[in-house]
C-alpha positions in Angstrom: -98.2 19.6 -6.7 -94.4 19.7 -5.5 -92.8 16.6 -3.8 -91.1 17.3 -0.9 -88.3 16.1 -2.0 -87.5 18.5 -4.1 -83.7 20.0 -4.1 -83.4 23.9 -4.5 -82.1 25.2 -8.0 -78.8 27.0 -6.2 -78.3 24.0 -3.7 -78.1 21.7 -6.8 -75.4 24.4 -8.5 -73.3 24.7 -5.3 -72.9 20.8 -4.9 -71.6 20.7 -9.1 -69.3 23.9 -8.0 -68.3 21.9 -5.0 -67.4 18.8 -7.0 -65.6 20.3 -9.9 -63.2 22.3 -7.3 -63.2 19.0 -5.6 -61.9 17.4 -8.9 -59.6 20.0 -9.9 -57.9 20.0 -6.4 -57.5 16.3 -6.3 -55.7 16.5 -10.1 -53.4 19.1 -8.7 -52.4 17.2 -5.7 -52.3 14.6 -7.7 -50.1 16.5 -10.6 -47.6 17.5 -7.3 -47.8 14.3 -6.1 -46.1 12.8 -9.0 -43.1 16.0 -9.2 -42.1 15.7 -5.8 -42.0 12.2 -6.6 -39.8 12.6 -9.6 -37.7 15.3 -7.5 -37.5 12.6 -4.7 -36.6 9.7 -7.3 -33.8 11.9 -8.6 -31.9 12.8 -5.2 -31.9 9.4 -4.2 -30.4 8.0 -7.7 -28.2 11.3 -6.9 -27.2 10.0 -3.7 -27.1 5.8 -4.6 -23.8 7.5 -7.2 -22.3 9.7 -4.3 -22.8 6.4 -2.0 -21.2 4.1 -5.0 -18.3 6.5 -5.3 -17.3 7.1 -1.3 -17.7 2.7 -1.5 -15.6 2.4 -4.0 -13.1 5.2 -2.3 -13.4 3.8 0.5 -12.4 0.7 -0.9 -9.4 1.9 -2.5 -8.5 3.4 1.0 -9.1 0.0 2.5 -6.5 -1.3 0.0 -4.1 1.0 0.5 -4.6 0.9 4.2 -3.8 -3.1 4.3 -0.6 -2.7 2.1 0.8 -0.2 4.2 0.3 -1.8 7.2 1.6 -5.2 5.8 5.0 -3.2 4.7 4.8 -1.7 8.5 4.2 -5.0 9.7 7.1 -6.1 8.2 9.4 -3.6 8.7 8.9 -3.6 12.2 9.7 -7.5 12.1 12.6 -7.1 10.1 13.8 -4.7 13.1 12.9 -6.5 15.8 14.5 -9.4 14.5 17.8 -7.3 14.1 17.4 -5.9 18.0 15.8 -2.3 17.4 12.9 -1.1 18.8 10.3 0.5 16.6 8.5 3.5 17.9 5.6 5.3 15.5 5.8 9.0 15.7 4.0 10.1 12.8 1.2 12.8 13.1 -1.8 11.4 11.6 -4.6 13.7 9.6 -7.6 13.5 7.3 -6.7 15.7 4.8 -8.0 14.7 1.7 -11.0 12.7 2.7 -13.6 15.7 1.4 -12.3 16.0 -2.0 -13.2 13.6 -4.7 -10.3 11.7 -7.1 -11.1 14.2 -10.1 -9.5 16.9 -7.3 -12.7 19.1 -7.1 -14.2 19.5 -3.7 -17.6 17.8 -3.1 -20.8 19.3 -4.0 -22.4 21.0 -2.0 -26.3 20.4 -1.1 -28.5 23.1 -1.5 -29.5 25.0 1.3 -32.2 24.6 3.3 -34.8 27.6 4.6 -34.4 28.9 8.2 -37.4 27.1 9.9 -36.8 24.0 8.6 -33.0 23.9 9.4 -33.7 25.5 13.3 -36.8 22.3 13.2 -34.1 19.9 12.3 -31.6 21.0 14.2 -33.9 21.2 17.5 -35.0 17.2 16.7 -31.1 16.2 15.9 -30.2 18.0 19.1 -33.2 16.3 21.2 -32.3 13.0 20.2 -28.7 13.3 21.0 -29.7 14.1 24.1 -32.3 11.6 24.8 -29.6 8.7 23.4 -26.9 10.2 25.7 -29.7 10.0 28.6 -30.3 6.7 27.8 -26.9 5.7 27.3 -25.5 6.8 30.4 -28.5 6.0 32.2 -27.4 2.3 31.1 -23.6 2.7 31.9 -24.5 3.8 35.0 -26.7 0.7 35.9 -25.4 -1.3 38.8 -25.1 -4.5 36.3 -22.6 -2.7 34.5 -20.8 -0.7 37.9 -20.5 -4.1 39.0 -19.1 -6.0 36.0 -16.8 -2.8 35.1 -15.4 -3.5 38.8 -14.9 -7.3 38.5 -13.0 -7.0 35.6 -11.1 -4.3 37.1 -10.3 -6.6 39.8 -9.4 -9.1 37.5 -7.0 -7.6 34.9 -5.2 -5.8 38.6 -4.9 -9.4 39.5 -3.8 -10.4 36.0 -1.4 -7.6 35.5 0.5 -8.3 39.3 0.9 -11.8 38.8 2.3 -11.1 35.1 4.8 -8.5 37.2 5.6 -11.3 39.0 6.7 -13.2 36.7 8.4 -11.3 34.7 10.5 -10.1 37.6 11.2 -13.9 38.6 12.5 -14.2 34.6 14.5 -10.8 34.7 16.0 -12.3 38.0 16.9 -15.5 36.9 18.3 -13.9 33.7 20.4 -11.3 35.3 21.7 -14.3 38.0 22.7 -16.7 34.7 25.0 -13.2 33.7 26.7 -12.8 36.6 27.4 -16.6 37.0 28.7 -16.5 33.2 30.7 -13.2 34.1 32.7 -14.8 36.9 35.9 -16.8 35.9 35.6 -20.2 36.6 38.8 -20.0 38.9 37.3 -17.6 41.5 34.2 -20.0 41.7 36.5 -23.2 42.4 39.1 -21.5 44.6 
């Protein structure tokens, strides 16, 4: 007498085939899992040193940057006080901002494949976009229109009553000279 129940001989072998490839697949995802953790674990220590040694660049830059505008600074006083005007006609440039202080240029990151870089361009490209649409879609609020034109309104206003005053001071000023240029005889006489 056979029970119903009763599983087929080559149903029984497929669900064991079925669970050891089950098994095996799951320790080699697991077995990847854990290099391109490792890989991942190593770029970002990789990148926490390059991030460490643009800081600490930076830094020095920051420095440097201070000092020099401190000696400007002072320069420019020490000028002033002796009746010369300072104008700054230097050409600035980034020259040297790529290269690292040993004086090798930076390393290069490896490349990346075709589809992936053409994926990440699209997606940098799209959100530019969409932030520049959003963006402008803000500037362009009438809030902001409105504000932009008060201010206007008030830095014109600012600016002509400043004019103002300065030409009542450069009046006055060039009044007191030609009062101390006449001889007192011709004012008297």
């Amino acid at each position: 007498m056979t029970s119903a129940l009763v599983v087929p001989g080559w149903l029984a072998v497929f669900a064991v085939l079925v669970l050891i490839a089950l098994v095996v697949t799951v320790g080699w995802l697991v077995r990847e899992l854990r290099r391109t953790r490792d890989r991942g674990e190593e770029v970002l220590a990789s990148a926490a040193a390059d991030v460490d040694e643009l800081r600490d660049e930076l830094d020095a830059l920051q420095v440097r940057l201070l000092d020099e505008a401190r000696q400007l600074e002072d320069a420019r006083r020490t000028l002033q006080l002796s009746g010369v005007t300072v104008v700054d006609d230097r050409e600035y440039r980034i020259t040297a901002l790529g290269e690292r202080r040993g004086g090798g240029p930076l390393a290069l990151m490896p490349t990346v494949p075709g589809p992936q870089f053409v994926d990440t361009m699209l997606r940098e490209s799209l959100i530019r976009t969409a932030s520049i649409a959003a963006g402008l879609r803000r500037a362009l609020a009438p809030e902001v229109r409105n504000r932009i034109r008060f201010e206007m309104k008030r830095e014109v206003k600012r600016s002509r009553k400043q004019r103002k005053t300065d030409l009542k001071q450069a009046r006055r000023e060039w009044e007191a000279r030609q009062r101390a240029a006449v001889p007192a005889s011709e004012v008297s006489g």
